[in-house]
Backbone as a ProteinNet text record, in pm:
[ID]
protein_1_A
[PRIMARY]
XXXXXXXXXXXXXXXXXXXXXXXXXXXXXXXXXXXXXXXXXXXXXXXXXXXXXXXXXXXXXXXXXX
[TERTIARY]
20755.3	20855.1	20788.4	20708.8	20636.7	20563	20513.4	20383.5	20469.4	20599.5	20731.5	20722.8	20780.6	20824.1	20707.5	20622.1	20567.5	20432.2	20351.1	20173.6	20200.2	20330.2	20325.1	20290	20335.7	20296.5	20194	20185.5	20028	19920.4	19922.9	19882.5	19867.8	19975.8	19973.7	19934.2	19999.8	19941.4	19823.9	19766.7	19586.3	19501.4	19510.2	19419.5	19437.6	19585.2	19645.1	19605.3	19589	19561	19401.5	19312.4	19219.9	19110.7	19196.7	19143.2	19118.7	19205.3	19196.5	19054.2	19044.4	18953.4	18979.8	18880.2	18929.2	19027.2	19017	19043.7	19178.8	19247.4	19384.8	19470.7	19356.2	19410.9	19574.2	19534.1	19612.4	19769.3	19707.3	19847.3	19894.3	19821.9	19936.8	20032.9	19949.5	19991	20146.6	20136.5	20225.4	20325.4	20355.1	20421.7	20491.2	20401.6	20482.6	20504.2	20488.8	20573.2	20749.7	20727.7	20817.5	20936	20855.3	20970.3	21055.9	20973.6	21022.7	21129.8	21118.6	21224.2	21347.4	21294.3	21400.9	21543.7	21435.8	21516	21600.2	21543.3	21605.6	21768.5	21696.6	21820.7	21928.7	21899.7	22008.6	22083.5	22028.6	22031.8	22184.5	22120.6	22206.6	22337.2	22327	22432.1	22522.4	22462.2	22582.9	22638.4	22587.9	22661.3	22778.8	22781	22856.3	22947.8	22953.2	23110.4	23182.2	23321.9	23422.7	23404.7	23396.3	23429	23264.1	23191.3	23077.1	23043.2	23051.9	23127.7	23152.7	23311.7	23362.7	23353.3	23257.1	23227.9	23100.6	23049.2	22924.6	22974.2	23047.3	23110.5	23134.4	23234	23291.2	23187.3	23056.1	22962.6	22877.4	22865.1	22765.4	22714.8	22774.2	22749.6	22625.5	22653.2	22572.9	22499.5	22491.9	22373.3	22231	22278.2	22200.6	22074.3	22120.4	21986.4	21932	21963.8	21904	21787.4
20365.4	20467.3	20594.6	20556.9	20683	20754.9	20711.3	20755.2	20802.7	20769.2	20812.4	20971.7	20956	21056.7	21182.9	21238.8	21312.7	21376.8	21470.6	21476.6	21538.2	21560.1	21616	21481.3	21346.3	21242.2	21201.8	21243.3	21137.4	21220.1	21397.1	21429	21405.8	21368.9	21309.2	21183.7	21089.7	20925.3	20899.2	20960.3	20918.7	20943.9	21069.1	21113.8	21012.6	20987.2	20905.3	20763	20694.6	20590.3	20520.7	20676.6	20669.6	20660.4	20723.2	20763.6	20647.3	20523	20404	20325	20255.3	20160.4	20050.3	20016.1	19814.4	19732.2	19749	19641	19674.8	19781.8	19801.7	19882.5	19819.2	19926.2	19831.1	19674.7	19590	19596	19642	19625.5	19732.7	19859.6	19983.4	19969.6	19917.4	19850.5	19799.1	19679.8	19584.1	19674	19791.8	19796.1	19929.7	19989.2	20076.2	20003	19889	19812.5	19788.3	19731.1	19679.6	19820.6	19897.9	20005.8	20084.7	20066.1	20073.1	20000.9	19863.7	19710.8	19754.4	19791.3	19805.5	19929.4	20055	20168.6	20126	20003.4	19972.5	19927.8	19804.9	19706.1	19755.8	19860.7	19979.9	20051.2	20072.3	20178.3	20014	19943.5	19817.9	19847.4	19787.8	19742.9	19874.6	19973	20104.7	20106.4	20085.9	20086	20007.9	19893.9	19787.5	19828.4	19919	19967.4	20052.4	20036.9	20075.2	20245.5	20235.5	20446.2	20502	20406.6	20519.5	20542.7	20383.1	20434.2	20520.2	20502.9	20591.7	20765.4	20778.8	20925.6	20928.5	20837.6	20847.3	20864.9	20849.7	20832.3	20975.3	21011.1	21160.9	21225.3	21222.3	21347.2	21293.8	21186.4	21216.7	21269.5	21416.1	21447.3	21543.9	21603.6	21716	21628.9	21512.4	21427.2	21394.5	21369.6	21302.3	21385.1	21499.8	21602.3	21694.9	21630.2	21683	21593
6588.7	6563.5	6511.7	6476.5	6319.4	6499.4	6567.8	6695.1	6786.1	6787.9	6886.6	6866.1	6683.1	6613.8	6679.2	6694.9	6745.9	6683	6701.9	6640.3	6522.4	6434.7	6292.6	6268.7	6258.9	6152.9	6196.6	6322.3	6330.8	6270.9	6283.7	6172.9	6021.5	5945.2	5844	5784	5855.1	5866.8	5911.3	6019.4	6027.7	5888.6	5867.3	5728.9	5610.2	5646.2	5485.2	5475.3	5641.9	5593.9	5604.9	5678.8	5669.1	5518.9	5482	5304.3	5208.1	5265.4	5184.2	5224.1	5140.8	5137.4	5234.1	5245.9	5372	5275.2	5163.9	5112.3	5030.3	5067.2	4989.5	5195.2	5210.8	5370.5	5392.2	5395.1	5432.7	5349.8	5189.1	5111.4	5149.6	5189.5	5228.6	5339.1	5464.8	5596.5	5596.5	5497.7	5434.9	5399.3	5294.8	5207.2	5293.7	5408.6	5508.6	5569.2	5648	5755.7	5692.1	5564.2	5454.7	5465.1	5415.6	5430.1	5574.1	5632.6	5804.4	5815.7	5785	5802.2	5716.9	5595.6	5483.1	5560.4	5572.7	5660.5	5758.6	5837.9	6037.9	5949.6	5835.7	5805.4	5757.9	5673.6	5576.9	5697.9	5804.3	5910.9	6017.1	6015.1	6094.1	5992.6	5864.2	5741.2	5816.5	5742.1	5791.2	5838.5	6003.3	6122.8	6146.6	6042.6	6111.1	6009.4	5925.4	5795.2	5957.8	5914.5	6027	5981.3	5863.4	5820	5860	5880.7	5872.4	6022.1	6085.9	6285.3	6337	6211.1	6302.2	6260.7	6147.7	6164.5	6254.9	6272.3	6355.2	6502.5	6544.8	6694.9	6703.6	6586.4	6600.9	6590.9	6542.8	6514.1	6655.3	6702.9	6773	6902.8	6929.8	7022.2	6913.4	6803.3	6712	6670.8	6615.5	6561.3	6622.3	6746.3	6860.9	6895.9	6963.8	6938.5	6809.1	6687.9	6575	6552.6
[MASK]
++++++++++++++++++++++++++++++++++++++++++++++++++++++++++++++++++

């Protein structure tokens, strides 16, 4: 998603996770995967409330290409 998103983050995220060490590389790895999951699941929960739907339905013709 983050490599989707376009060459601003990969600007950002190469340097950032180059900077770590081998040996904390893995817990950073971990703890951004973690938060990716956390975002998708919060991002699912929402969807499935009827009020937040259904403002999402109504906005999304303006949402979509923002």
């Amino acid at each position: 998603m983050t490599i989707t998103s376009g060459g601003d983050n990969l600007g950002v995220y190469i340097p950032y996770f180059t900077a770590f060490k081998s040996q904390y590389l893995g817990l950073v790895l971990l703890v951004f995967f973690l938060g990716i999951i956390i975002l998708i699941e919060l991002s699912r929960w929402l969807t499935k409330l009827s009020s937040v739907s259904e403002i999402i339905e109504e906005f999304e013709r303006i949402m979509v290409p923002l």
